[in-house]
PDB file with SEQRES, HELIX, SHEET and CRYST1 records, atoms N, CA, C and O in Angstrom:
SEQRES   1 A   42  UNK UNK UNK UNK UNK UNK UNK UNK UNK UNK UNK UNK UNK          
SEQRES   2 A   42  UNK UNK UNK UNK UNK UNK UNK UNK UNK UNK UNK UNK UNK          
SEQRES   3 A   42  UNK UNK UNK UNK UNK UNK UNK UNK UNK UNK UNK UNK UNK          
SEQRES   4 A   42  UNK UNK UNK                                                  
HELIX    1 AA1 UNK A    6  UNK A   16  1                                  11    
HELIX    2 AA2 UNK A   18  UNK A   35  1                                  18    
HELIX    3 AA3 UNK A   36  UNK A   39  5                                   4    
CRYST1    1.000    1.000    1.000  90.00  90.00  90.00 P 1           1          
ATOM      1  N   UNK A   1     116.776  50.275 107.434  1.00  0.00           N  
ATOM      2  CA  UNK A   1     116.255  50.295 108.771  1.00  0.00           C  
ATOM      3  C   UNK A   1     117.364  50.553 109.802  1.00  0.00           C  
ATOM      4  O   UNK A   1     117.174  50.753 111.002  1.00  0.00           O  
ATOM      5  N   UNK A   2     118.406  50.525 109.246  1.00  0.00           N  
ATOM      6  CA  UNK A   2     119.774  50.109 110.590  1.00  0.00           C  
ATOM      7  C   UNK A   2     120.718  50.762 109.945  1.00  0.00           C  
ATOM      8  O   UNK A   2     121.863  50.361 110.157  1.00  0.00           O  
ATOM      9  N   UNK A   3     120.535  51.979 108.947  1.00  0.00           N  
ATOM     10  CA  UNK A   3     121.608  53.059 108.355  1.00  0.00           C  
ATOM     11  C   UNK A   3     122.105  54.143 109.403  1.00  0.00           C  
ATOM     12  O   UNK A   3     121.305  54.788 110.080  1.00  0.00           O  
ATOM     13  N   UNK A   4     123.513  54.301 109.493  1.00  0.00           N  
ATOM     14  CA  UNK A   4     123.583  55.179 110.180  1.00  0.00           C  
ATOM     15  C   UNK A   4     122.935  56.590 109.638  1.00  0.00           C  
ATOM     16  O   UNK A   4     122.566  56.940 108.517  1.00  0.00           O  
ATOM     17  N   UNK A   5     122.953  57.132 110.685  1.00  0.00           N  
ATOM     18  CA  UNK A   5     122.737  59.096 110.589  1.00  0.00           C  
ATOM     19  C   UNK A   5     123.965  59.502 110.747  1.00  0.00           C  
ATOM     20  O   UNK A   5     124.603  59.431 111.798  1.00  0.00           O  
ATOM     21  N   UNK A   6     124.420  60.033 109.498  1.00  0.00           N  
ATOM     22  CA  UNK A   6     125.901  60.747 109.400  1.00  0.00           C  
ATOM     23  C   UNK A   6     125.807  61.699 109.934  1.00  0.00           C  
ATOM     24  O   UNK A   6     126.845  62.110 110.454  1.00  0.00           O  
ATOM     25  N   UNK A   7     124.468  62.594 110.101  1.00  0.00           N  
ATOM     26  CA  UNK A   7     124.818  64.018 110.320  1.00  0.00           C  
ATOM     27  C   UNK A   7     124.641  63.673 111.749  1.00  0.00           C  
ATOM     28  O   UNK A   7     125.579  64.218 112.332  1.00  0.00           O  
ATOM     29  N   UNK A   8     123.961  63.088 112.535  1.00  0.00           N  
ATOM     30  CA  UNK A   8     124.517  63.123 114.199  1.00  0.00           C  
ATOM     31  C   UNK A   8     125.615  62.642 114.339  1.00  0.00           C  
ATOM     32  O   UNK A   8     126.331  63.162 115.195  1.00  0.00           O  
ATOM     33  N   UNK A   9     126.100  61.587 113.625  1.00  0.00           N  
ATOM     34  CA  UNK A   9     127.517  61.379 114.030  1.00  0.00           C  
ATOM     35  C   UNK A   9     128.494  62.448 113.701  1.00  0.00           C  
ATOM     36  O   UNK A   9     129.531  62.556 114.356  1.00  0.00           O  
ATOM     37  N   UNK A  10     128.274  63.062 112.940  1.00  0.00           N  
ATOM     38  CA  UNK A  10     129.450  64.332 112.282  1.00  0.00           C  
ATOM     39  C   UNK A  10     129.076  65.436 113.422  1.00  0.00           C  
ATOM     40  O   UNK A  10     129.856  66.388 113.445  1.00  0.00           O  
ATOM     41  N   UNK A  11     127.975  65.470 114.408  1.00  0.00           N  
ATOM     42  CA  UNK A  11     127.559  66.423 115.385  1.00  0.00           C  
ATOM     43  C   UNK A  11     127.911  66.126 116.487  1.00  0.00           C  
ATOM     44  O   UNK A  11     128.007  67.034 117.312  1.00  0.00           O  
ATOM     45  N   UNK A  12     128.156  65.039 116.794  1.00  0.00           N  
ATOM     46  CA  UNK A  12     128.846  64.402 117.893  1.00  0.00           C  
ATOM     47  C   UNK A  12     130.511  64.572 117.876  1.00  0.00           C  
ATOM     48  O   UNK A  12     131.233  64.943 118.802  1.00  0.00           O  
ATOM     49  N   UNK A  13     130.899  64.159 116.448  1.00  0.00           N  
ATOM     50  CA  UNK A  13     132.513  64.472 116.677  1.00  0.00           C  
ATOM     51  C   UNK A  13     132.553  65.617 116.796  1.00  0.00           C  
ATOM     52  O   UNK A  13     133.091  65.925 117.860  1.00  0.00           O  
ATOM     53  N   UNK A  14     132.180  66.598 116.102  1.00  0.00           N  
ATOM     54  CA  UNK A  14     132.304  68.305 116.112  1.00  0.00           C  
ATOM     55  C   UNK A  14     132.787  68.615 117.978  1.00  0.00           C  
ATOM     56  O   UNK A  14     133.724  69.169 118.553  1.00  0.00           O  
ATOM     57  N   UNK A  15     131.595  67.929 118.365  1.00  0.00           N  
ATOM     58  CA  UNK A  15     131.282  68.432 119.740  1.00  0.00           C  
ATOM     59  C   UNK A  15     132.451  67.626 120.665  1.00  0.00           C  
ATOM     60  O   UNK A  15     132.698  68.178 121.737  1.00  0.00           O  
ATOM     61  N   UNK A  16     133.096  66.553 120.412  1.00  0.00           N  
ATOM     62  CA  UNK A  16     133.592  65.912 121.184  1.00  0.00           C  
ATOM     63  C   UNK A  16     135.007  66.726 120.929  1.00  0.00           C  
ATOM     64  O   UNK A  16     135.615  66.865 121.990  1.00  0.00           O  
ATOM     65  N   UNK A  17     135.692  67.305 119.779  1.00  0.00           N  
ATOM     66  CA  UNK A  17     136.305  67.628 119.601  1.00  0.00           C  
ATOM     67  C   UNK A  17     136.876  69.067 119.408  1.00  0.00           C  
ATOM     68  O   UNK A  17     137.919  69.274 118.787  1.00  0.00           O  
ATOM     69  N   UNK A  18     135.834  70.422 120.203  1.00  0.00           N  
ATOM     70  CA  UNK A  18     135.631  71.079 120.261  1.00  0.00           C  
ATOM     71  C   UNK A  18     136.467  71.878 121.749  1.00  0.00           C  
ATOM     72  O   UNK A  18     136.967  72.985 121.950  1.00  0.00           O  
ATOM     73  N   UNK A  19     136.315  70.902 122.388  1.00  0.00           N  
ATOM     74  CA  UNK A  19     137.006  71.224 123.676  1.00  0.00           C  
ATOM     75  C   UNK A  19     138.143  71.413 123.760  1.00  0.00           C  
ATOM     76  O   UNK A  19     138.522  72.385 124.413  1.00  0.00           O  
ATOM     77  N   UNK A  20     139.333  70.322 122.962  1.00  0.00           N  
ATOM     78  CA  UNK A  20     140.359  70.191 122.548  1.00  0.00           C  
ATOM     79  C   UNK A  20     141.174  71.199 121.621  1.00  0.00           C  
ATOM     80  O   UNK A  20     142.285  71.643 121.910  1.00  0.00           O  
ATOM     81  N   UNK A  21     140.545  71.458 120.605  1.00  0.00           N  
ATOM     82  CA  UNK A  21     140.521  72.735 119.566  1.00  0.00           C  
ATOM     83  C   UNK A  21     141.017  74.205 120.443  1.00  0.00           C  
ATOM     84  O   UNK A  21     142.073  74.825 120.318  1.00  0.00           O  
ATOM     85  N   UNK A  22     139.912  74.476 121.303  1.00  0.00           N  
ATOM     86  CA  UNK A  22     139.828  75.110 122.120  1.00  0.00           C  
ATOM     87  C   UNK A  22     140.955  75.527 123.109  1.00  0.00           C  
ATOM     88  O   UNK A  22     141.614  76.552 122.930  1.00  0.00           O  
ATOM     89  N   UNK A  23     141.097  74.903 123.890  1.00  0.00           N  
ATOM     90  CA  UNK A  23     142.303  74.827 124.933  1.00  0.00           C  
ATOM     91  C   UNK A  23     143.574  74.940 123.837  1.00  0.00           C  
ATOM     92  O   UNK A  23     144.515  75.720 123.987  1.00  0.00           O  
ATOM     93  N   UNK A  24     143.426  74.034 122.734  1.00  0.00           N  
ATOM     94  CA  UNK A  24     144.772  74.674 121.495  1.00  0.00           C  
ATOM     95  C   UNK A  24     145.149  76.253 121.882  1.00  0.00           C  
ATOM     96  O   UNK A  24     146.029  76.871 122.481  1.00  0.00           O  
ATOM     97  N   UNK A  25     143.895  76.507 121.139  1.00  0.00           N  
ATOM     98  CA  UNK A  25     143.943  77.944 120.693  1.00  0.00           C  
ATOM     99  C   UNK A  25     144.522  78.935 121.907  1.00  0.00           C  
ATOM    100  O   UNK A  25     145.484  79.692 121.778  1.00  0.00           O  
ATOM    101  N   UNK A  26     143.680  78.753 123.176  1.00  0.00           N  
ATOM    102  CA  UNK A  26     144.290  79.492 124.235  1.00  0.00           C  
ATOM    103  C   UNK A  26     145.771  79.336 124.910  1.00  0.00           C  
ATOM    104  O   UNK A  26     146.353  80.247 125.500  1.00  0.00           O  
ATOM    105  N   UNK A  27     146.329  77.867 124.694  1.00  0.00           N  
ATOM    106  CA  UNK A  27     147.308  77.881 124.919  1.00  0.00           C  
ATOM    107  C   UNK A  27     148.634  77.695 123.713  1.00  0.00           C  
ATOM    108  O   UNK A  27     149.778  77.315 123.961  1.00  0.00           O  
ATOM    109  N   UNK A  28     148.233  77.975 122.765  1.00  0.00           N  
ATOM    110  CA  UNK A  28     149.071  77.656 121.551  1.00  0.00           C  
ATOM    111  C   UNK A  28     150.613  78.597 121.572  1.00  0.00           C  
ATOM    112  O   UNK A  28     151.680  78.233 121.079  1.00  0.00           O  
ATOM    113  N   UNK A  29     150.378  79.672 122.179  1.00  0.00           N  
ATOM    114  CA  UNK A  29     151.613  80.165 122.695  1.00  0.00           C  
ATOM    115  C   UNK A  29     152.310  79.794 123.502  1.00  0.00           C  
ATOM    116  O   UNK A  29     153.297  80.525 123.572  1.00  0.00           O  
ATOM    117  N   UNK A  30     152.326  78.993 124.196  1.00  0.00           N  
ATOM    118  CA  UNK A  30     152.843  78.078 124.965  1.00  0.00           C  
ATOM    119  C   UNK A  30     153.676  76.636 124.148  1.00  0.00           C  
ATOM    120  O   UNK A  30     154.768  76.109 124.359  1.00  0.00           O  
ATOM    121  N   UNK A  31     152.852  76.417 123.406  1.00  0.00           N  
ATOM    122  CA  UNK A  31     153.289  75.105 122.874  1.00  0.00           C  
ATOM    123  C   UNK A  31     154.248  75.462 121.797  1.00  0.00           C  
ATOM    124  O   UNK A  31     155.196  74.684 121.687  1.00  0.00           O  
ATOM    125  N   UNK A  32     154.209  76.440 121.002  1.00  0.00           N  
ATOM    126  CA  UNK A  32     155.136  76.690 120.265  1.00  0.00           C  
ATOM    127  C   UNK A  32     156.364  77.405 120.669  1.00  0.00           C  
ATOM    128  O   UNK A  32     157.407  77.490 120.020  1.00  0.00           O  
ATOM    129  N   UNK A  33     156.092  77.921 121.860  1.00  0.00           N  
ATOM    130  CA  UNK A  33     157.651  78.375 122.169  1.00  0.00           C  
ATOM    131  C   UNK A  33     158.235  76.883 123.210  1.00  0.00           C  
ATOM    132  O   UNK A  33     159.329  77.006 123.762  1.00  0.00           O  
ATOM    133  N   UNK A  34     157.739  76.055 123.331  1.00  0.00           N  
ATOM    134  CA  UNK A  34     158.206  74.744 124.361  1.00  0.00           C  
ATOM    135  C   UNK A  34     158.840  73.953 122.660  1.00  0.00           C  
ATOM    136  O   UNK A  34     159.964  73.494 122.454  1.00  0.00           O  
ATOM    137  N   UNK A  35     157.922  74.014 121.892  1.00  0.00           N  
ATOM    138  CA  UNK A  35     158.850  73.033 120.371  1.00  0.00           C  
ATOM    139  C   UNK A  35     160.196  74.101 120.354  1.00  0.00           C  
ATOM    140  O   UNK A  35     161.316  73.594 120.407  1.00  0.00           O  
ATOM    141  N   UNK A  36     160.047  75.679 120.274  1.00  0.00           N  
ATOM    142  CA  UNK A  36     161.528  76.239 119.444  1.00  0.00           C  
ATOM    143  C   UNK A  36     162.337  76.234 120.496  1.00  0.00           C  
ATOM    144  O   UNK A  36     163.496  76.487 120.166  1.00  0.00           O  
ATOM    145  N   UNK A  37     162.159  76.012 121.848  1.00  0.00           N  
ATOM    146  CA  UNK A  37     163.131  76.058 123.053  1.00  0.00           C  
ATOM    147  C   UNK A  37     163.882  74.507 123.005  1.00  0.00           C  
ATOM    148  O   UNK A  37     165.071  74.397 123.304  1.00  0.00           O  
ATOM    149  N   UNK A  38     163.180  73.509 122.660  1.00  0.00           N  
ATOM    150  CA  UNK A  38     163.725  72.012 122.811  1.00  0.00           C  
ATOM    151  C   UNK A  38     164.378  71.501 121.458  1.00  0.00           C  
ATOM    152  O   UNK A  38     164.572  70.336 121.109  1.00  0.00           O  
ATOM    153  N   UNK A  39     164.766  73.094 120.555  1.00  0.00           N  
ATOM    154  CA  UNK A  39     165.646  72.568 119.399  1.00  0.00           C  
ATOM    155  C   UNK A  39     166.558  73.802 119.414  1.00  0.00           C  
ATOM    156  O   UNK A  39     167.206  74.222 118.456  1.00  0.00           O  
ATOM    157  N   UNK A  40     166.516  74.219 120.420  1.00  0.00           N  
ATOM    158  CA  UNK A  40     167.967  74.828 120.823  1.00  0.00           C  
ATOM    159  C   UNK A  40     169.129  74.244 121.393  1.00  0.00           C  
ATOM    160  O   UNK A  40     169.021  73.770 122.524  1.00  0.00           O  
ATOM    161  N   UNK A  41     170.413  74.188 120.704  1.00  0.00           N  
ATOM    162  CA  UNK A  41     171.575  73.652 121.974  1.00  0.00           C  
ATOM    163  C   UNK A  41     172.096  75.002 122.451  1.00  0.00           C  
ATOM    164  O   UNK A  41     171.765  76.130 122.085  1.00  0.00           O  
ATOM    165  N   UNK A  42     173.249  74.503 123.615  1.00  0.00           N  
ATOM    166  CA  UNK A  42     173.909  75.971 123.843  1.00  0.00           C  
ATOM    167  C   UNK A  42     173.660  76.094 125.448  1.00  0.00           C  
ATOM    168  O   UNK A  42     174.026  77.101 126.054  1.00  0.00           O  
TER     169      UNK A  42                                                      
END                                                                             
């Protein structure tokens, strides 16, 4: 009577975590040249 529903919960994280994913992707060139710049000396 009181089982969760996996598949809305697995539809809910998808979605909550979708936004995040996202903004990755568009800015991922960014973030990887800010890691190889902050293991440079010189």
């Amino acid at each position: 009577m009181y089982g969760a529903q996996w598949q809305l919960m697995m539809a809910a994280s998808t979605l909550a975590m979708l936004p995040t994913i996202v903004l990755f992707f568009f800015t991922q060139k960014t973030f990887v040249r800010g890691i190889a710049l902050t293991g440079l000396k010189g």
